[in-house]
N, CA, C and O atoms as CSV, one atom per row, in Angstrom:
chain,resi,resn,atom,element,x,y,z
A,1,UNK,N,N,12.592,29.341,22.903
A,1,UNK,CA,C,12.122,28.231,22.109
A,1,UNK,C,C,10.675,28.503,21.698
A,1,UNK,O,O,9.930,29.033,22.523
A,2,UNK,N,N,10.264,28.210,20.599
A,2,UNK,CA,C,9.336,28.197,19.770
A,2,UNK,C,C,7.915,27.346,20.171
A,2,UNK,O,O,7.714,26.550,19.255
A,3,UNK,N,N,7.285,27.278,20.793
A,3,UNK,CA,C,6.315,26.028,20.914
A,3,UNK,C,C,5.541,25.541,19.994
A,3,UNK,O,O,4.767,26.484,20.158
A,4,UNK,N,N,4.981,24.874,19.090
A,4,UNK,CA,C,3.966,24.634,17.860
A,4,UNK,C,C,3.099,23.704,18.563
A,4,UNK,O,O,3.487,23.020,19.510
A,5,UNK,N,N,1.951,23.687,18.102
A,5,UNK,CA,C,0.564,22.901,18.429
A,5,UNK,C,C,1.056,21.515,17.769
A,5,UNK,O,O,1.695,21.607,16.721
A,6,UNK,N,N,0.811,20.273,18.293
A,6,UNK,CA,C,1.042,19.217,17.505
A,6,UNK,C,C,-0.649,18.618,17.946
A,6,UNK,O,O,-1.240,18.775,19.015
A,7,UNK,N,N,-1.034,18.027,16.912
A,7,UNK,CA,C,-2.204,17.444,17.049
A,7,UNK,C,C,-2.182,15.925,16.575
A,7,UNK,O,O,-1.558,15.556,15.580
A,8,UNK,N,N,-2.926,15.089,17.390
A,8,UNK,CA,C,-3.264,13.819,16.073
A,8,UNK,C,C,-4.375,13.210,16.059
A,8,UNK,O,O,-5.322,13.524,16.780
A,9,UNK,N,N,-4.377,12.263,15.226
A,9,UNK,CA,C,-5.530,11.847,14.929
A,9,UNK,C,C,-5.410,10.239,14.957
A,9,UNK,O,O,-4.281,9.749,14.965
A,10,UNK,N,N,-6.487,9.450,14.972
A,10,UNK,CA,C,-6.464,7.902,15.226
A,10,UNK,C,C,-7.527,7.554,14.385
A,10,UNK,O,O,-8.600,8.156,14.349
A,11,UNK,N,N,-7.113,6.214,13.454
A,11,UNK,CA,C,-8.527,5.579,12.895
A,11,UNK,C,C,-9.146,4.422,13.451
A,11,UNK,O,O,-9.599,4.378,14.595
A,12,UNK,N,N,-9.162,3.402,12.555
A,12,UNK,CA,C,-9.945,2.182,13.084
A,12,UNK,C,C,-8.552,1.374,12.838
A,12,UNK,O,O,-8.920,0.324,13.366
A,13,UNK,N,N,-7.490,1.158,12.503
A,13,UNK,CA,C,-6.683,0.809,12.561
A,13,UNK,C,C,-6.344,-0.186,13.814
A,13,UNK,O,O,-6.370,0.410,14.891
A,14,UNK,N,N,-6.098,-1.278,13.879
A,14,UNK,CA,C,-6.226,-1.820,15.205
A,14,UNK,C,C,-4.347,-1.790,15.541
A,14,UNK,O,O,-3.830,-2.044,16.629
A,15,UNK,N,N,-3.604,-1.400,14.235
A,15,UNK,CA,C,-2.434,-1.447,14.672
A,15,UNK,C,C,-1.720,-0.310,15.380
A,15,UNK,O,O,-0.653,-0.447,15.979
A,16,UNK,N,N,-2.586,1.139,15.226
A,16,UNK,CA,C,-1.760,2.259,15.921
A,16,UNK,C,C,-1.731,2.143,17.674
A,16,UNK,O,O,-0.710,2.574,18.210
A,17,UNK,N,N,-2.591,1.695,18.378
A,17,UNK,CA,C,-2.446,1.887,19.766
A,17,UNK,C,C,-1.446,0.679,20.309
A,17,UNK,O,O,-0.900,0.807,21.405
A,18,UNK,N,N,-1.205,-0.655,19.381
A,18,UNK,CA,C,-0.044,-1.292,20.005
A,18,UNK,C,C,1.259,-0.975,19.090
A,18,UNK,O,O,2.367,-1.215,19.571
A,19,UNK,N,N,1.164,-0.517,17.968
A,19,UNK,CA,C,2.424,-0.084,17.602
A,19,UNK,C,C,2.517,0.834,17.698
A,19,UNK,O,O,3.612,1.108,17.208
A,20,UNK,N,N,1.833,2.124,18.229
A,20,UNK,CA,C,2.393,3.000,19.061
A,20,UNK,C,C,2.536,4.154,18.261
A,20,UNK,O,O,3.461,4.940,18.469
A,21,UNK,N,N,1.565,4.357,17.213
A,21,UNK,CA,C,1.925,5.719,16.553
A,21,UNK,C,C,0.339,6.413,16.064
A,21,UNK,O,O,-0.669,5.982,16.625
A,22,UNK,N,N,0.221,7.482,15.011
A,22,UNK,CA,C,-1.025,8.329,14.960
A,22,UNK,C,C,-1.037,7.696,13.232
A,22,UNK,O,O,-0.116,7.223,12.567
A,23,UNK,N,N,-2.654,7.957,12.853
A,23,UNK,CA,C,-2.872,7.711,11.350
A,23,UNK,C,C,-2.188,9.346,11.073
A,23,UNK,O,O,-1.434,9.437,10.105
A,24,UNK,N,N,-2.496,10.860,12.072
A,24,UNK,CA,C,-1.964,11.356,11.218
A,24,UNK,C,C,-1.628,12.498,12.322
A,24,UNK,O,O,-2.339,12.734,13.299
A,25,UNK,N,N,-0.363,13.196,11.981
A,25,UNK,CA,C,-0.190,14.338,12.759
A,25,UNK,C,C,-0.051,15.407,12.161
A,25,UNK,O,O,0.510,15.545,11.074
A,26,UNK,N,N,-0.709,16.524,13.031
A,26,UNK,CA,C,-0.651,18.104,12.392
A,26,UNK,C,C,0.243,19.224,13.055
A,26,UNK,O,O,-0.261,19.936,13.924
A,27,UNK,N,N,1.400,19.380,12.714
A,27,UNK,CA,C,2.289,20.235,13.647
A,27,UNK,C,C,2.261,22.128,12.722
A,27,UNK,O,O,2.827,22.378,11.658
A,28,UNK,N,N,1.723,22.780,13.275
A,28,UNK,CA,C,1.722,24.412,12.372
A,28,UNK,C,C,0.376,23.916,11.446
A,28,UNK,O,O,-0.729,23.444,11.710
A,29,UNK,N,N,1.043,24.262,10.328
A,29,UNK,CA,C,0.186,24.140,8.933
A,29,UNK,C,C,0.637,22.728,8.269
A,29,UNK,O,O,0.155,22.476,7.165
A,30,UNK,N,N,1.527,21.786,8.858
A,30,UNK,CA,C,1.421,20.374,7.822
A,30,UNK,C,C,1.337,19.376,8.715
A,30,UNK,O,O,1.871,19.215,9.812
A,31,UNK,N,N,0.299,18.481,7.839
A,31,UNK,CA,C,0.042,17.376,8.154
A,31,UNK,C,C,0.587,16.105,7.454
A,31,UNK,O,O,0.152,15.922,6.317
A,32,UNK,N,N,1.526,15.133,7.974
A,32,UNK,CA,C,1.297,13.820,7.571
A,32,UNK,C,C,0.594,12.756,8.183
A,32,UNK,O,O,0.430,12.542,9.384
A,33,UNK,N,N,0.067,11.902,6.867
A,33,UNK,CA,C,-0.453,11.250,7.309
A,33,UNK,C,C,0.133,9.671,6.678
A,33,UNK,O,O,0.202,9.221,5.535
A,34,UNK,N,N,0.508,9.099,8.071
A,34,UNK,CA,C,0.989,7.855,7.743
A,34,UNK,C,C,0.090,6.855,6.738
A,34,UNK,O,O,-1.110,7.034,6.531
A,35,UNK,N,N,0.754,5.947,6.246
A,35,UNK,CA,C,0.278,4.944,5.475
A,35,UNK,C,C,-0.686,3.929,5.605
A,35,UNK,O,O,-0.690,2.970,6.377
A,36,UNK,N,N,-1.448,4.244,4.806
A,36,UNK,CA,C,-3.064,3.680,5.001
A,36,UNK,C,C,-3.257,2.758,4.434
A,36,UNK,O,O,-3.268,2.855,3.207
A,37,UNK,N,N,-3.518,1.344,5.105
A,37,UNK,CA,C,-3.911,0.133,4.106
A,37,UNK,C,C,-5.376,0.106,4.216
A,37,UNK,O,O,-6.011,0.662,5.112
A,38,UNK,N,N,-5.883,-0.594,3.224
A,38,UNK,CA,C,-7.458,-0.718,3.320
A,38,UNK,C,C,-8.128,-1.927,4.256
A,38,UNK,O,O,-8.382,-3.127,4.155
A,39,UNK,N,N,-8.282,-0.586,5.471
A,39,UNK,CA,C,-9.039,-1.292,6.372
A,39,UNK,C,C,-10.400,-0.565,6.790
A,39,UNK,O,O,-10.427,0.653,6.968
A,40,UNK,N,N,-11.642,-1.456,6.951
A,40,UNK,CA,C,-12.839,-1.057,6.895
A,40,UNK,C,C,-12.451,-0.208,8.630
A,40,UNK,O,O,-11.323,0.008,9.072
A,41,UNK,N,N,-13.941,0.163,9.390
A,41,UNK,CA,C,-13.994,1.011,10.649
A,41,UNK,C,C,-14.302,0.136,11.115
A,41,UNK,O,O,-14.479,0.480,12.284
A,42,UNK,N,N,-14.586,-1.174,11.006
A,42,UNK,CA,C,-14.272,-2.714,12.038
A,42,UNK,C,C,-13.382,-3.114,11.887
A,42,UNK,O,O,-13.332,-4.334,12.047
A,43,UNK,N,N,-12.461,-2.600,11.600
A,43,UNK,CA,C,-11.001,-3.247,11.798
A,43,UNK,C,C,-10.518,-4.426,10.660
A,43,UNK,O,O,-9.404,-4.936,10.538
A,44,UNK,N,N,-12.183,-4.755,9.604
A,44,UNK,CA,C,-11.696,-5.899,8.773
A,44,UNK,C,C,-11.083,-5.455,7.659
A,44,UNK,O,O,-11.160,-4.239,7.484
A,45,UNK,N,N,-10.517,-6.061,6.883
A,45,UNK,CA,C,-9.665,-5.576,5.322
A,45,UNK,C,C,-11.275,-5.518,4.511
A,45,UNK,O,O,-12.387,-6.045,4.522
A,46,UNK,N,N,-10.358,-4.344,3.754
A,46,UNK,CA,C,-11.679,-3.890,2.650
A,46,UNK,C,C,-11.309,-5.395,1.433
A,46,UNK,O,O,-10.279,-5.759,0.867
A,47,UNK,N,N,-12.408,-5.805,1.449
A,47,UNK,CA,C,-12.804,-6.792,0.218
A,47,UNK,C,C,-12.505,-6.025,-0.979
A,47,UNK,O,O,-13.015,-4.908,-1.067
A,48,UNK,N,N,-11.492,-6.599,-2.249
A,48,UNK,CA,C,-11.712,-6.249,-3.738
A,48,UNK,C,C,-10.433,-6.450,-4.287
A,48,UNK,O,O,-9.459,-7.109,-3.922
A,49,UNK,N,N,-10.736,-5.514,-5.537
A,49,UNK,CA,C,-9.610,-5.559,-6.397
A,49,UNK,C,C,-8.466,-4.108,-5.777
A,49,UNK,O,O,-8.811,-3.456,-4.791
A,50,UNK,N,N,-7.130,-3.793,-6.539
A,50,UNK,CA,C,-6.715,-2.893,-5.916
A,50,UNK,C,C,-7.233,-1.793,-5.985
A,50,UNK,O,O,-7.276,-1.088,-4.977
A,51,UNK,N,N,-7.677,-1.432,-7.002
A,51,UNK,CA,C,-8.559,0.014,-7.151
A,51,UNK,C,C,-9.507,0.310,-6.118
A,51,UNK,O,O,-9.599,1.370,-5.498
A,52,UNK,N,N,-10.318,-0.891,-5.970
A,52,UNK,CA,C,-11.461,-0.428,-4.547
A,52,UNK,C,C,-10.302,-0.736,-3.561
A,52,UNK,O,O,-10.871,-0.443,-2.509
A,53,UNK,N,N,-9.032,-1.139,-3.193
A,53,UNK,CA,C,-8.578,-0.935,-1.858
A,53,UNK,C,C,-7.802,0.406,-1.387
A,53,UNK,O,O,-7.600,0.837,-0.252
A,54,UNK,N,N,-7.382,0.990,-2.850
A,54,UNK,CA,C,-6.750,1.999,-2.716
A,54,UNK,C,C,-7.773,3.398,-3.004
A,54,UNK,O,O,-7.450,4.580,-2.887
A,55,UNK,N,N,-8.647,3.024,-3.274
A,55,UNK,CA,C,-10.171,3.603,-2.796
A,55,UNK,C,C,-10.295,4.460,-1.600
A,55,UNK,O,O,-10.405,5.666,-1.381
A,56,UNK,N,N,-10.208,2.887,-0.607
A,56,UNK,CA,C,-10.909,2.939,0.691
A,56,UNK,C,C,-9.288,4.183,1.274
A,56,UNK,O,O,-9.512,5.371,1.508
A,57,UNK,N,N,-8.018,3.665,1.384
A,57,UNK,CA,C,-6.883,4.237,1.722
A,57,UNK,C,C,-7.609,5.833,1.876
A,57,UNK,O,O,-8.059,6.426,2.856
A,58,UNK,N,N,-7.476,6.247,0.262
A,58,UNK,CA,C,-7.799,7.484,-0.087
A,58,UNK,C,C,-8.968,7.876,0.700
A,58,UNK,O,O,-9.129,9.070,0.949
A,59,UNK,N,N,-9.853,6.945,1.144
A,59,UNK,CA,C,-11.301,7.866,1.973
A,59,UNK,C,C,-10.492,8.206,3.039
A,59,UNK,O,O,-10.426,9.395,3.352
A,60,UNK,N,N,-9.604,7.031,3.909
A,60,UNK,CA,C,-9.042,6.840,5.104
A,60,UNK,C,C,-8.340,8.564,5.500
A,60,UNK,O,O,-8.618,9.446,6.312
A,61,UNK,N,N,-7.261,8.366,4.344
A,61,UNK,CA,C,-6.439,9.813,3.948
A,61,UNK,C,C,-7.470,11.092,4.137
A,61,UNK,O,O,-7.143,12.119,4.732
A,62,UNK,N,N,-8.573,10.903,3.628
A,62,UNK,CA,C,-8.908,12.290,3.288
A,62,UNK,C,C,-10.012,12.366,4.849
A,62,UNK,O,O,-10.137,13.491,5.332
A,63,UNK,N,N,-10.750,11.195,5.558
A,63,UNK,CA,C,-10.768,11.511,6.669
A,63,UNK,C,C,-9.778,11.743,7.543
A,63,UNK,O,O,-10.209,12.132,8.629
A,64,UNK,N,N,-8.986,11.680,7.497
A,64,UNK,CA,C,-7.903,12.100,8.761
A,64,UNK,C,C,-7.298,13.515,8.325
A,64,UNK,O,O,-7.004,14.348,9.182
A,65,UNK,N,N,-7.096,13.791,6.757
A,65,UNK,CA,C,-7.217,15.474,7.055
A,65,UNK,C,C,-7.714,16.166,7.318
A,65,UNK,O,O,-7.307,17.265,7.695
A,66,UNK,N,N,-9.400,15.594,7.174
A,66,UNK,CA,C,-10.856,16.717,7.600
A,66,UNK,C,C,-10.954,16.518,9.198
A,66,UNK,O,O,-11.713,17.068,9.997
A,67,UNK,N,N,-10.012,15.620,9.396
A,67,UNK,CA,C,-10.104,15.700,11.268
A,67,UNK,C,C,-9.071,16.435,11.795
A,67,UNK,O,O,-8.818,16.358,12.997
A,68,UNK,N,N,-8.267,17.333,10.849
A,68,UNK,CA,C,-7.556,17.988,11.540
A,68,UNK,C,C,-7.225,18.970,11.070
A,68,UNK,O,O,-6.076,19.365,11.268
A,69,UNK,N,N,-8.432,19.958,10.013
A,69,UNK,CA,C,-8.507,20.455,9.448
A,69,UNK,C,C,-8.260,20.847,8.009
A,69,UNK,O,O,-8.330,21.955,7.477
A,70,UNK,N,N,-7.997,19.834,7.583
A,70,UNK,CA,C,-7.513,19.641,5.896
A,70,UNK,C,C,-8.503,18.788,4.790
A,70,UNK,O,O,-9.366,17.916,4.889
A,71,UNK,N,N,-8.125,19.244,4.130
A,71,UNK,CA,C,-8.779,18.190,2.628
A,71,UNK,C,C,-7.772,17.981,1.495
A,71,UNK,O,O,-6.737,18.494,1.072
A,72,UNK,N,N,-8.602,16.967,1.219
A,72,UNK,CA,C,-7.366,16.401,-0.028
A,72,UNK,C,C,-6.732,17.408,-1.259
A,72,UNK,O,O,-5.809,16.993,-1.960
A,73,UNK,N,N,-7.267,18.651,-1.436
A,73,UNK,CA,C,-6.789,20.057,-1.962
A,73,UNK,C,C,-5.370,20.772,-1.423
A,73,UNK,O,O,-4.688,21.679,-1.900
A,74,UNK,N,N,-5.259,20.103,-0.432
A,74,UNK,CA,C,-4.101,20.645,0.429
A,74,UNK,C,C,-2.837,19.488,0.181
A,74,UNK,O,O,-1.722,19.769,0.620
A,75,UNK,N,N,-2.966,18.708,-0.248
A,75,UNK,CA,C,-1.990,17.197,-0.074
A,75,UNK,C,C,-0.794,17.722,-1.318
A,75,UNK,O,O,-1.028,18.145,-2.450
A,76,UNK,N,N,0.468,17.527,-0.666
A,76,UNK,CA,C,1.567,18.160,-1.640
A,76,UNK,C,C,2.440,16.664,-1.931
A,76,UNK,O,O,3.320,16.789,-2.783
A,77,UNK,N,N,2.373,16.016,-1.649
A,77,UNK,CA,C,2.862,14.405,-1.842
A,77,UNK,C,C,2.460,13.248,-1.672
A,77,UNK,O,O,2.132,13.205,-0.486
A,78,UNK,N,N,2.274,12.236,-2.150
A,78,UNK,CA,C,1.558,10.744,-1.796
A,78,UNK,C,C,2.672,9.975,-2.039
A,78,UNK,O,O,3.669,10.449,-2.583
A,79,UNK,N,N,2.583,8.723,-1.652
A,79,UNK,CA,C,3.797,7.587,-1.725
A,79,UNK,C,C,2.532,6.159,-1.599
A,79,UNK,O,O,2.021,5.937,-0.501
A,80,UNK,N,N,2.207,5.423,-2.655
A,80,UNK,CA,C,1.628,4.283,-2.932
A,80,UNK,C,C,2.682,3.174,-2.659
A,80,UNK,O,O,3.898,3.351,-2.741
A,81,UNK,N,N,1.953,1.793,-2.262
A,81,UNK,CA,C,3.062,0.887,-2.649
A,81,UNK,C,C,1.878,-0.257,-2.871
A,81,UNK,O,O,0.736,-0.258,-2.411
A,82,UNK,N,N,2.486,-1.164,-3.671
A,82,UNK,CA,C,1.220,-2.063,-4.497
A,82,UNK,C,C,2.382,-3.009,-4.900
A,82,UNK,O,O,3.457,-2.827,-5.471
A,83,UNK,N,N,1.684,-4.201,-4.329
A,83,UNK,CA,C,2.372,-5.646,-4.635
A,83,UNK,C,C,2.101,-6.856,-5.845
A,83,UNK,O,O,2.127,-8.060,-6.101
A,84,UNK,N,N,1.883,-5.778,-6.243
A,84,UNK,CA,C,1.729,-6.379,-7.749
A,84,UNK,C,C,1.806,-5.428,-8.947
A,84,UNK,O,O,0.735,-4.890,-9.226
A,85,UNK,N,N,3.229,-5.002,-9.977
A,85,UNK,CA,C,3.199,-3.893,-10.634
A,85,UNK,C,C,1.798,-4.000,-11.587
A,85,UNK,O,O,1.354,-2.929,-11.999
A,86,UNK,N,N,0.941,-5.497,-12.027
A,86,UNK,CA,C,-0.258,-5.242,-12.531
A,86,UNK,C,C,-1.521,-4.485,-12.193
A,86,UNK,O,O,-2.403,-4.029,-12.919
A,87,UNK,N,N,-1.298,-4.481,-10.432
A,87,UNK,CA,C,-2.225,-2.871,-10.334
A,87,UNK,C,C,-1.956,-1.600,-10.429
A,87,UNK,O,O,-2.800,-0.711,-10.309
A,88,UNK,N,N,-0.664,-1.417,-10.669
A,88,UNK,CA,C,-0.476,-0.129,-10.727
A,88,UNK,C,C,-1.383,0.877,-11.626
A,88,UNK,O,O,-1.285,2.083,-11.403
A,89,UNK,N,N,-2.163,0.460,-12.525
A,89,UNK,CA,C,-3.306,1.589,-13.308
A,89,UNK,C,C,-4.517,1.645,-12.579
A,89,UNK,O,O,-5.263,2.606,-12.763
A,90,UNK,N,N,-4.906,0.498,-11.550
A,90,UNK,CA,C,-5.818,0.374,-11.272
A,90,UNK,C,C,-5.889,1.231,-9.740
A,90,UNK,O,O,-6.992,1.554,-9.298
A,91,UNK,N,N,-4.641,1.557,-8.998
A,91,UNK,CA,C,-4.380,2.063,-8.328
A,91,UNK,C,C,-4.114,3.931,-8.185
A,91,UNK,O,O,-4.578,4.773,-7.415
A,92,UNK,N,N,-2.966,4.009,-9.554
A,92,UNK,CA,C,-2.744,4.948,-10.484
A,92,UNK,C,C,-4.426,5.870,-10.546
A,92,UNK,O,O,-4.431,7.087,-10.362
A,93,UNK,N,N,-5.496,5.247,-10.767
A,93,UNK,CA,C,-6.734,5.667,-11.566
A,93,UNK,C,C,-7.545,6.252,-10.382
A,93,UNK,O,O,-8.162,7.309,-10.519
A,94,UNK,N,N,-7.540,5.437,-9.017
A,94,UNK,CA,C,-7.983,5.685,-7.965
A,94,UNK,C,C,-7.718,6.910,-7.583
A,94,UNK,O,O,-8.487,7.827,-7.296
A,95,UNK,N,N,-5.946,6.828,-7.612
A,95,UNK,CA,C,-5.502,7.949,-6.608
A,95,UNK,C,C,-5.406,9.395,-7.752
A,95,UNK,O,O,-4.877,10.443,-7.381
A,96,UNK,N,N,-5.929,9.246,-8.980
A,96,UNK,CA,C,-6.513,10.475,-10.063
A,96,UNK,C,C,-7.850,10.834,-9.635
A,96,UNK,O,O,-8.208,12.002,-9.482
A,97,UNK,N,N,-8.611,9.787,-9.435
A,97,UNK,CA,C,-10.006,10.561,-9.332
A,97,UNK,C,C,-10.082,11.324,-7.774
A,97,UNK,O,O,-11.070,12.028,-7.564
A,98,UNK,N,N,-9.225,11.208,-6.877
A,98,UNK,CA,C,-9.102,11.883,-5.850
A,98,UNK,C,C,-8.075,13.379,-5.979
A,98,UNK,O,O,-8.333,14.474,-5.480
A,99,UNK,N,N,-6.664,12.939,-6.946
A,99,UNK,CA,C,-5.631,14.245,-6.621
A,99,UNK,C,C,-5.435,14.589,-8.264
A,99,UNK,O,O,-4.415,15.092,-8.736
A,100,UNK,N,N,-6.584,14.224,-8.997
A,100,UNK,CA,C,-6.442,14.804,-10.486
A,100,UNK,C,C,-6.096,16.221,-10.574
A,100,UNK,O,O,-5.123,16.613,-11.219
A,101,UNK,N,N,-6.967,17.073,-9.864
A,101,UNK,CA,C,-6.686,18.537,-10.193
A,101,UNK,C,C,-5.602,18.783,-9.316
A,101,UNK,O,O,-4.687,19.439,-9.814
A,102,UNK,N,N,-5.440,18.351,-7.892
A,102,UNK,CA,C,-4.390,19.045,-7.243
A,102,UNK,C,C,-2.828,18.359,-7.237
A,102,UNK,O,O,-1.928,18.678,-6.459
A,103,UNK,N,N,-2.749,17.362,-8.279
A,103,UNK,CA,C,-1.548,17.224,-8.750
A,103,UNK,C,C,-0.479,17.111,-7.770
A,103,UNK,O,O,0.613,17.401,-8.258
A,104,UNK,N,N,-0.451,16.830,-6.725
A,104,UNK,CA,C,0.410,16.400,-5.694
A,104,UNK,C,C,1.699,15.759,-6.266
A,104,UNK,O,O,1.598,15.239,-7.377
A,105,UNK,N,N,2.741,15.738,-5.721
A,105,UNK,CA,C,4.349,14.585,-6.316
A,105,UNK,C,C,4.083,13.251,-5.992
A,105,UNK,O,O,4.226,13.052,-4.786
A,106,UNK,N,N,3.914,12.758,-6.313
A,106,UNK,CA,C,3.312,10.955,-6.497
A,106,UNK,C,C,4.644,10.061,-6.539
A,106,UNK,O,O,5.634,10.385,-7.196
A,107,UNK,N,N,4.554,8.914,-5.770
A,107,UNK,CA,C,5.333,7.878,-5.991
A,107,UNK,C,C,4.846,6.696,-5.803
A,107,UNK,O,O,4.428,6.475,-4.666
A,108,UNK,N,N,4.768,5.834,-6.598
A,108,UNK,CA,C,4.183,4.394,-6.549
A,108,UNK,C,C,5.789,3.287,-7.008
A,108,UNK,O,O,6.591,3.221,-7.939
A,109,UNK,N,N,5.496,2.451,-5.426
A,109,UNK,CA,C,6.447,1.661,-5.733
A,109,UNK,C,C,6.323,0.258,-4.927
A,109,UNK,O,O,5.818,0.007,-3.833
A,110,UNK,N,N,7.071,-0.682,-6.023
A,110,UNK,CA,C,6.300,-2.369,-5.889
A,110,UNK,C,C,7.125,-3.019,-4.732
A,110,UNK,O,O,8.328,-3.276,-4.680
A,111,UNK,N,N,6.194,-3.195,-3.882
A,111,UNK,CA,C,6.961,-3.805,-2.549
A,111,UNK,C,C,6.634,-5.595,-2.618
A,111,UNK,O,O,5.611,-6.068,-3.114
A,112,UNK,N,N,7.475,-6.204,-2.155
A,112,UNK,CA,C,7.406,-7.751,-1.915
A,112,UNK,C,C,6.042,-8.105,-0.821
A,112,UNK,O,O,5.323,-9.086,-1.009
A,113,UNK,N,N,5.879,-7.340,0.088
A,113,UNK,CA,C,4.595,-7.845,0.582
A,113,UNK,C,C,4.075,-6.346,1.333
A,113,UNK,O,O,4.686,-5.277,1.311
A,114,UNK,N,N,2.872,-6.615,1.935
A,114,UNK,CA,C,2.519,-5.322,2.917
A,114,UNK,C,C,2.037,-6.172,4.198
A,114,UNK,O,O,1.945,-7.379,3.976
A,115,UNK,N,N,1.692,-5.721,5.585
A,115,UNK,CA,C,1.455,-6.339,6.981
A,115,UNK,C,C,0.339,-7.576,6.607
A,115,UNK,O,O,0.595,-8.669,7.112
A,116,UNK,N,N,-0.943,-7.470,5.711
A,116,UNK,CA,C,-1.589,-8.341,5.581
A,116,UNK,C,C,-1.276,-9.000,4.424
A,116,UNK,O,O,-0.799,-8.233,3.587
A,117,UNK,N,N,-1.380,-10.298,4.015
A,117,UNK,CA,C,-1.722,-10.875,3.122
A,117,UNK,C,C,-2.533,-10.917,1.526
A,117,UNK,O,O,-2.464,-11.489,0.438
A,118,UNK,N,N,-3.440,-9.730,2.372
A,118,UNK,CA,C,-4.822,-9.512,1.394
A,118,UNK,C,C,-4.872,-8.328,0.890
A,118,UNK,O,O,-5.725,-8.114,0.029
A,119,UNK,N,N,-3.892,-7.177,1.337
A,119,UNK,CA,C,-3.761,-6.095,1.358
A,119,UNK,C,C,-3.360,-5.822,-0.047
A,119,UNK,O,O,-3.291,-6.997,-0.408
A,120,UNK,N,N,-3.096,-5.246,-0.939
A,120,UNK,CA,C,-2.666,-5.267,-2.234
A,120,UNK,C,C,-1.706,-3.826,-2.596
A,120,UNK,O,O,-0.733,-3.698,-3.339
A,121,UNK,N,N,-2.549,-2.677,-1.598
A,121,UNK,CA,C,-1.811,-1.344,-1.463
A,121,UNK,C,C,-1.965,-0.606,-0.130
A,121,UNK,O,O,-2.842,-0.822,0.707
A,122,UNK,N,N,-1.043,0.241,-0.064
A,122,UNK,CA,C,-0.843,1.001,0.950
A,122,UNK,C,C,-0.433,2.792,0.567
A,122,UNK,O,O,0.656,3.066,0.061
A,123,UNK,N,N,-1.131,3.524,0.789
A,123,UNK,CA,C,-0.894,5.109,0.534
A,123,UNK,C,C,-0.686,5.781,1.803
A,123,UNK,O,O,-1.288,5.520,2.844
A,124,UNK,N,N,0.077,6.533,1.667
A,124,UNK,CA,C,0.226,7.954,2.499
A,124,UNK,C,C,0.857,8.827,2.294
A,124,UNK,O,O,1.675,8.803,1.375
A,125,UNK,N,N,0.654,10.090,3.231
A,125,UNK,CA,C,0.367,11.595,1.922
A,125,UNK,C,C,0.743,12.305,3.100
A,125,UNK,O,O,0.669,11.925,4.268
A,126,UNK,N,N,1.278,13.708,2.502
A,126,UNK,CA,C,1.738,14.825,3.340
A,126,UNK,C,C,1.064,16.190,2.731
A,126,UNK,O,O,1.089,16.370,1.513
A,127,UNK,N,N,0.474,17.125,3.592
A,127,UNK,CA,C,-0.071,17.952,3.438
A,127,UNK,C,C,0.659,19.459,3.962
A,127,UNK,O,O,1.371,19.577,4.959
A,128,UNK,N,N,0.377,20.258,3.264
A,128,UNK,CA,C,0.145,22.075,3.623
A,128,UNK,C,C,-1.007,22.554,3.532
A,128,UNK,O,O,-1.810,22.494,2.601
A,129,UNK,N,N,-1.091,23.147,4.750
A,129,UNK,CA,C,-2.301,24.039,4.648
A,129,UNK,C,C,-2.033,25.185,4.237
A,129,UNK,O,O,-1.036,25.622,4.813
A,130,UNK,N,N,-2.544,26.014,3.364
A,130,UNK,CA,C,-2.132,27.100,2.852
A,130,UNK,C,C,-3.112,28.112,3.329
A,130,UNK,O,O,-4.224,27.673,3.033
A,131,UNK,N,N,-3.257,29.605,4.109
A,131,UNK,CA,C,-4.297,30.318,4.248
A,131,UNK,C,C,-5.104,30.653,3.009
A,131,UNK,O,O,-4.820,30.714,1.812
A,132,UNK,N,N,-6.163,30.841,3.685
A,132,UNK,CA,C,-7.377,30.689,2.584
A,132,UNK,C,C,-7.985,32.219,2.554
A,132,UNK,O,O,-8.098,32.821,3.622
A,133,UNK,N,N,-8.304,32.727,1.540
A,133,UNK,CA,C,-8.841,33.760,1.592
A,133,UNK,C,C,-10.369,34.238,2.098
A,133,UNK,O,O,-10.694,35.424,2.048
């Protein structure tokens, strides 16, 4: 049998240590990283419209790959969900100025609610690390 390194990582999330899972795990060369709502590093919801929440997601995302050796250059898929199809450009625009050049497979899709109330979107993304020259 094969052994692989599994690694993870934890944010400010107050929901991973009672629901029982990682913001992101790194097994070999890929990382996912579960779905990130916009929550500040006190645990409060990021204040705004969806663009600044799916903002904050995307910082969330791209700290938890640089904690386990990745950056958002490496991300080969994202999956958005936004409860209101009227943010979808505003969301859409966010998650461009982060994966414009590296063009990742994208899916944005309109869910009836997310865990908070206030929450508007939720992202998460799967990565390869590819050796680097």
């Amino acid at each position: 049998m094969v052994e692989s390194s599994r690694q993870t990582h934890s944010s400010a999330s107050p929901f991973e240590p009672v629901y029982g899972y990682s913001r992101a795990v790194r097994v070999g060369n890929r990382i996912d990283v579960a779905g990130c709502a916009p929550i500040e590093a006190d645990g409060s919801s990021t204040v705004g419209d969806a663009g600044v929440q799916a903002a904050r997601c995307l910082t969330i995302i791209s700290e938890a790959l640089a904690a386990l050796g990745s950056h958002p250059a490496d991300v080969v898929r994202t999956r958005m969900y936004i409860t209101d199809p009227g943010d979808a450009e505003l969301v859409g625009r966010a998650h461009g100025a982060m994966f414009g050049n590296v063009r990742p497979a994208a899916t944005m899709v309109v869910v009836s609610a997310l865990l908070r109330p206030e929450w508007k979107v939720e992202i998460e993304a799967e990565a390869i690390i590819e050796k680097r020259a």
